[in-house]
BAVOMAR-14000 format. One record per residue: residue in three letters; x, y, z of N, C-alpha, C, CB in turn. Coordinates in steps of 0.02 Angstrom, whole numbers, plus 50000, padded with zeros to 5 digits. Glycine has a CB too. Layout:
<sites>
ALAXYZXYZXYZXYZ/...
</sites>
This chain:
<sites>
UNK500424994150000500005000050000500445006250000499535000050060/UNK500065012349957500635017049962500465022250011500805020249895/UNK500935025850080500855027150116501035035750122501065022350144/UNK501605036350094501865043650070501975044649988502625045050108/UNK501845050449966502035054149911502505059949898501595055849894/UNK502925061249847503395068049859503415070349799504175067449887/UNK503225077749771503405079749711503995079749702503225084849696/UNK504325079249629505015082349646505255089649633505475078549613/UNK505595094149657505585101349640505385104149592506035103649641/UNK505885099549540505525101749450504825101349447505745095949381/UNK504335096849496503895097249451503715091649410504045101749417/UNK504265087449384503925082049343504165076549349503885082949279/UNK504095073749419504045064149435503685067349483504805057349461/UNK503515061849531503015060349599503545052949623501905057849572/UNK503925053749688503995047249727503345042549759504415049349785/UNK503445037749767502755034049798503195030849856502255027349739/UNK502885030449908503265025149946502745021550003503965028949985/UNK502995014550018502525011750051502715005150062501935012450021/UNK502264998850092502614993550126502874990950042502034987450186/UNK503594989650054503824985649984503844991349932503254979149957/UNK503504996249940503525000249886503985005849886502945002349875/UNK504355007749834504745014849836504585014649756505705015249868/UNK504435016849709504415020449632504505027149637503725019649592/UNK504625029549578504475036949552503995035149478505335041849533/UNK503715041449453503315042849402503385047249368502855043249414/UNK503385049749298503575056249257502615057849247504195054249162/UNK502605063449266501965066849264501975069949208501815071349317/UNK501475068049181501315073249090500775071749082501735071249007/UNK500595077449031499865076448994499605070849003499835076948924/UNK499815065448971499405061548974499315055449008499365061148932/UNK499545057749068499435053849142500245050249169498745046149127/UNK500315049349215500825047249253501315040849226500485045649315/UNK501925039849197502095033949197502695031649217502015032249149/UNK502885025849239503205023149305503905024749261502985013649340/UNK504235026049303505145029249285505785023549300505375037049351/UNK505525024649377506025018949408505715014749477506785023149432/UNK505615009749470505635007549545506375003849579505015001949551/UNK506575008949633507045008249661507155001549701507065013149690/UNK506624997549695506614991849765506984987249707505654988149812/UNK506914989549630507134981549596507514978049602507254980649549/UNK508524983549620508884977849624509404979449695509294976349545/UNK508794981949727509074983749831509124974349833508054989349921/UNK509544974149881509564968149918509094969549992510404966249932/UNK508584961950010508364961950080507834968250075509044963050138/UNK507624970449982507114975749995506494973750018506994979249940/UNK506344965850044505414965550065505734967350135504774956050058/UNK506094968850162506034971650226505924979950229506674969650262/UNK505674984150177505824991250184505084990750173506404995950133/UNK504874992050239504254996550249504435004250247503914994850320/UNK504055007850226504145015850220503675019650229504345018150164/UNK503855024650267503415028050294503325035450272503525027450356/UNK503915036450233503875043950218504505044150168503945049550291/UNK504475048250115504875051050047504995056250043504625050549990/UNK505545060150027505465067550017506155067149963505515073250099/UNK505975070549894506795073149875506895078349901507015074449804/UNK507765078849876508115083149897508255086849846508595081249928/UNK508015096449887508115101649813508605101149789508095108849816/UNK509285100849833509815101949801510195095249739510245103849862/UNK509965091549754510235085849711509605079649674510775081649769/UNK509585085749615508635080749581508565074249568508325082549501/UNK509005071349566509095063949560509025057949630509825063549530/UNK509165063149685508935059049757508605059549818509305057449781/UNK508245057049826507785056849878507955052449938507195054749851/UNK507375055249994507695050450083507065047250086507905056150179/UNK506935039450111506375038150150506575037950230506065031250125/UNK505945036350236505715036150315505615025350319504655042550330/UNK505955023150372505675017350363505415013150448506275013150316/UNK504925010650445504835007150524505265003250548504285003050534/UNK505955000850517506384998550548506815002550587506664995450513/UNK506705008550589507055016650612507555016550588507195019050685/UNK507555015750514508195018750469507925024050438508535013850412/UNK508635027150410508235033650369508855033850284508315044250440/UNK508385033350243508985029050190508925034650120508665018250162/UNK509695032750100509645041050048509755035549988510465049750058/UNK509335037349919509165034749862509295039049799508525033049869/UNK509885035249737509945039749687509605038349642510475040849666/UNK509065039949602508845036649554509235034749470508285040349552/UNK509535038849478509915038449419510725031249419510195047549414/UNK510585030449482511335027149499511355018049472511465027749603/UNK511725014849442511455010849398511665004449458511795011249310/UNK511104997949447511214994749506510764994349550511654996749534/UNK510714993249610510584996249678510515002249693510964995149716/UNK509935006649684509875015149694509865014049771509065019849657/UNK509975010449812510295014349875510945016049885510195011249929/UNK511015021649920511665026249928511685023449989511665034949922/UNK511445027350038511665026550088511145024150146511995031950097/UNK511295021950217510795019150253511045024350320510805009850260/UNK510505026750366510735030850419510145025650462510655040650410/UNK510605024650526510265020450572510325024050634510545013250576/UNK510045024050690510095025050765509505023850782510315031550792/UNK508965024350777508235025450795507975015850834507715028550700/UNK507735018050886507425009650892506615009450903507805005150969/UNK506495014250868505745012550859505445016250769505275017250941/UNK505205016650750504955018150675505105025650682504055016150652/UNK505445026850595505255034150582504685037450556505635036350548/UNK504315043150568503805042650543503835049050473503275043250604/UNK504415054050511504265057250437505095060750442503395064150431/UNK505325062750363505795065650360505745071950328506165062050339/UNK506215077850335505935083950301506825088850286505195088750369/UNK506875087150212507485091150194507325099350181507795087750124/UNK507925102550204507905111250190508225111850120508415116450253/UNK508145116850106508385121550027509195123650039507825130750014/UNK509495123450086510225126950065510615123550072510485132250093/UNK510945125350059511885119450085512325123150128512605117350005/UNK512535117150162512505107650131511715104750156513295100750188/UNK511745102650124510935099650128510835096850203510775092450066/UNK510545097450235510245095950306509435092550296510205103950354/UNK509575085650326508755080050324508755082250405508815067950301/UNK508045081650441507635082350487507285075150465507225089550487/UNK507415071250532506895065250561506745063950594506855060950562/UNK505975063650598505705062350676505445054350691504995067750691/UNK505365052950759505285044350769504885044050815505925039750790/UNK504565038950822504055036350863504445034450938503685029550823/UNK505135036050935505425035750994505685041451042505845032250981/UNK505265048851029505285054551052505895055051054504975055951103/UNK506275056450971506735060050951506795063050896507125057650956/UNK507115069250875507345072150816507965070550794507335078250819/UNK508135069350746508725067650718509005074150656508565059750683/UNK509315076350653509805081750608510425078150550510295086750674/UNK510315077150524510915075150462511115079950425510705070350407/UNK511845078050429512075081750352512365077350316512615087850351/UNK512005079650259512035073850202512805074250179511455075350130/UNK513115079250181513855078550158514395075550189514095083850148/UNK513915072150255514675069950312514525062250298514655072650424/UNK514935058950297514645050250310514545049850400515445042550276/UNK514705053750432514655049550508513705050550541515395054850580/UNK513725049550599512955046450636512745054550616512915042850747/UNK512215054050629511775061350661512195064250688511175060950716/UNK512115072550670512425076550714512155079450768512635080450686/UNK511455081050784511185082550846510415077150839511065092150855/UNK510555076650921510015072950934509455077450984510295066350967/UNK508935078850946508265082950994507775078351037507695087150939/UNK507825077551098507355076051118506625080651149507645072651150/UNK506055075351099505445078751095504905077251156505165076951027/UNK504555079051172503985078951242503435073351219503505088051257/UNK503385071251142503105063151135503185062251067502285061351158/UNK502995055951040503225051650971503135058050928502685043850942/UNK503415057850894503525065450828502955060950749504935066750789/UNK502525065050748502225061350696502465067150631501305059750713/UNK502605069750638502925075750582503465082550615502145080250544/UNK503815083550551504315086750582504455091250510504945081550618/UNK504445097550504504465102650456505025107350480503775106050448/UNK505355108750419505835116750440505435123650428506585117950383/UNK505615125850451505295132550442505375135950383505495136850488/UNK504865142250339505025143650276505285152550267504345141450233/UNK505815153450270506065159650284506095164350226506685158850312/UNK505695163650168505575167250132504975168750102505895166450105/UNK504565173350045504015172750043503525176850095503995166650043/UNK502875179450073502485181150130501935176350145502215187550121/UNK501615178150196501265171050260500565172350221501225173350381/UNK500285167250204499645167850168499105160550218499845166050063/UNK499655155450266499365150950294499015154450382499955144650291/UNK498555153650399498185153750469498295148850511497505153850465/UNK498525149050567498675141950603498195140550634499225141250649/UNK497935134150607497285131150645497255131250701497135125350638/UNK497595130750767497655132650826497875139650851498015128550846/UNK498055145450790498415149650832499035150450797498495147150901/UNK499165157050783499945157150758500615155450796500075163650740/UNK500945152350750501515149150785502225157750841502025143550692/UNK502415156350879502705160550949503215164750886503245154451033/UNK503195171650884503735175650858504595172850853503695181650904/UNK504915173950795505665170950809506115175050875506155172050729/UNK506405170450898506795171150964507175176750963507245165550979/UNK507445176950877507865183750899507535190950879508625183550861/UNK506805189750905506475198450894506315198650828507035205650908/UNK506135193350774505925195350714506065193650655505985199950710/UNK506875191150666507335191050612507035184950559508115189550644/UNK506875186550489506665181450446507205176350456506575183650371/UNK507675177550426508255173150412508545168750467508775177350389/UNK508065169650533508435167450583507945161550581508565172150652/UNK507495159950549506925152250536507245150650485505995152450517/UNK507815149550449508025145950414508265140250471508495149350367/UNK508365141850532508835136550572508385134050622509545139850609/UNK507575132850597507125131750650506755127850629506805136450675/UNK506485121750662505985118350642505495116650677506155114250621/UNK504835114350667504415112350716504115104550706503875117550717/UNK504005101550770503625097650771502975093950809503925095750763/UNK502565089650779501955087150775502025082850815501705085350719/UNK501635079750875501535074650911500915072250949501945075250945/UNK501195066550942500475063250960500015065951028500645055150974/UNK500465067551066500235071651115499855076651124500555073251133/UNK499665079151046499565085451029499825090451038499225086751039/UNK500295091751054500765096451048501315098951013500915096251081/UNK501395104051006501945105950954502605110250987501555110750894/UNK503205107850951503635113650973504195113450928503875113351050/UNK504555119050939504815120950890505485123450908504405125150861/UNK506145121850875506705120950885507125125850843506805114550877/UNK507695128550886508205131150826508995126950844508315141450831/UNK509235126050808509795118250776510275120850812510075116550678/UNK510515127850808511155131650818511095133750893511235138250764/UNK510485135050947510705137651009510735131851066510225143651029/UNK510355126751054510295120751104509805115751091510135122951169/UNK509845110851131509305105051092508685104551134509645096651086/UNK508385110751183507945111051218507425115451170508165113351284/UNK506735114051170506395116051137506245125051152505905111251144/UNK506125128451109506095136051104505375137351136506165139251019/UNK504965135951079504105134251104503975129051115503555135451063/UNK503475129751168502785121751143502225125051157502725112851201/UNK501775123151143501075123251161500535117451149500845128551131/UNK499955116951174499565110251145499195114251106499095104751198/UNK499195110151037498675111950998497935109651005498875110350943/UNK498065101851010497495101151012497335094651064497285100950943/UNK496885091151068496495088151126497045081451116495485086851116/UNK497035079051044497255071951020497675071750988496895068450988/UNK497795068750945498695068350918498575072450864499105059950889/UNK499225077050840499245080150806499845075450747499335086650842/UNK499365077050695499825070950644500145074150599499395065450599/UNK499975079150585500435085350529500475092850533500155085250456/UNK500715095950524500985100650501501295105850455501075099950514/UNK501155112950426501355116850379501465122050373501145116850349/UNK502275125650384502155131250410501875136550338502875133450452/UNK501785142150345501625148350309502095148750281501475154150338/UNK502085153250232502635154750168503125158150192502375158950105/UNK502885162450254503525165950296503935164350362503325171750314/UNK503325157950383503815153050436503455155050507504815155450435/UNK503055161150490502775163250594502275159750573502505172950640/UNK501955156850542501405155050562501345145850551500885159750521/UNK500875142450597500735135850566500075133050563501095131250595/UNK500145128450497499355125150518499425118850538498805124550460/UNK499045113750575498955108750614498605107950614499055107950656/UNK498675100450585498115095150569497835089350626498395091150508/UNK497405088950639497355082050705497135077850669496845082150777/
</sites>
């Protein structure tokens, strides 16, 4: 079953991902058709359940899943063989979602059902570089969008002003997240790994999240 979807920046594939499943698709006129499925020649791929897909702006050819084994695995499509690159492990309970930023070096955000955040940089081979611990299981985890003006309303309430009095550019280094707890909070990478905000959004688990085009604001989904 397919569980997550990801445009890709350009515009023209769609990732699919899901138990056994990882494909992409070239989107055109006249309807969707299958490009690559990456599971063809992975080794030990009926074990990749997936939970979440996202490419990466900076490099159009590869994308990260999310998988319930709490790996978090980087995929080239173009790479001949085995399109897995690389495998990032620490997690001992499922990931549920991953979320790459726009600048470099490219930085992945993953959150886990084991009330943690995870930080990668894709240019280092070693573990995670910071580890966030969150107040319960992270069902989504978004960076903030530091450019653009705010056209989104946060279903609960606009998300808490940036820390340093305003500064756009200072939510490039901030992210928030979704939990089952219903609560949300929201992090910046560079001052400490204790959360900035929280608040409860809502009564029951909060499963997603989106910030505004300018990053103060969010919407939240239960």
């Amino acid at each position: 079953a397919a569980l997550a979807l990801s445009i890709a920046p350009d515009g023209g594939r769609v990732a699919v991902a899901g138990r056994e499943l990882l494909r992409t698709f070239a989107l055109g006129g006249r309807g969707p058709s299958e490009v690559v499925d990456l599971l063809a020649h992975t080794r030990n791929h009926s074990s990749h359940s997936l939970t979440d897909v996202t490419w990466l702006p900076q490099r159009p050819s590869q994308l990260v899943t999310a998988s319930t084994s709490g790996e978090v695995l980087l995929w080239d499509t173009t790479r001949r063989g085995s399109k897995l690159v690389r495998t990032m492990a620490g997690y001992d309970r499922a990931v549920n979602r991953v979320s790459c930023n726009s600048s470099e070096p490219p930085r992945l955000l993953s959150g886990s059902q084991d009330c943690t955040v995870r930080l990668w940089d894709l240019n280092a081979r070693s573990a995670a570089q910071l580890t966030f611990a969150t107040a319960g299981e992270v069902r989504d985890v978004q960076w903030a969008s530091p450019v653009g003006s705010s056209t989104a309303a946060g279903a609960a309430g606009a998300a808490p002003a940036p820390a340093d009095g305003g500064s756009v550019a200072h939510l490039s280094y901030c992210f928030a997240v979704a939990l089952e707890t219903g609560s949300v909070q929201v992090f910046d990478y560079r001052t400490n790994r204790r959360a900035l905000h929280a608040w409860q959004a809502h009564l029951g688990p909060a499963y997603a999240l989106e910030y505004g085009l300018v990053g103060t604001q969010l919407l939240i989904a239960t």
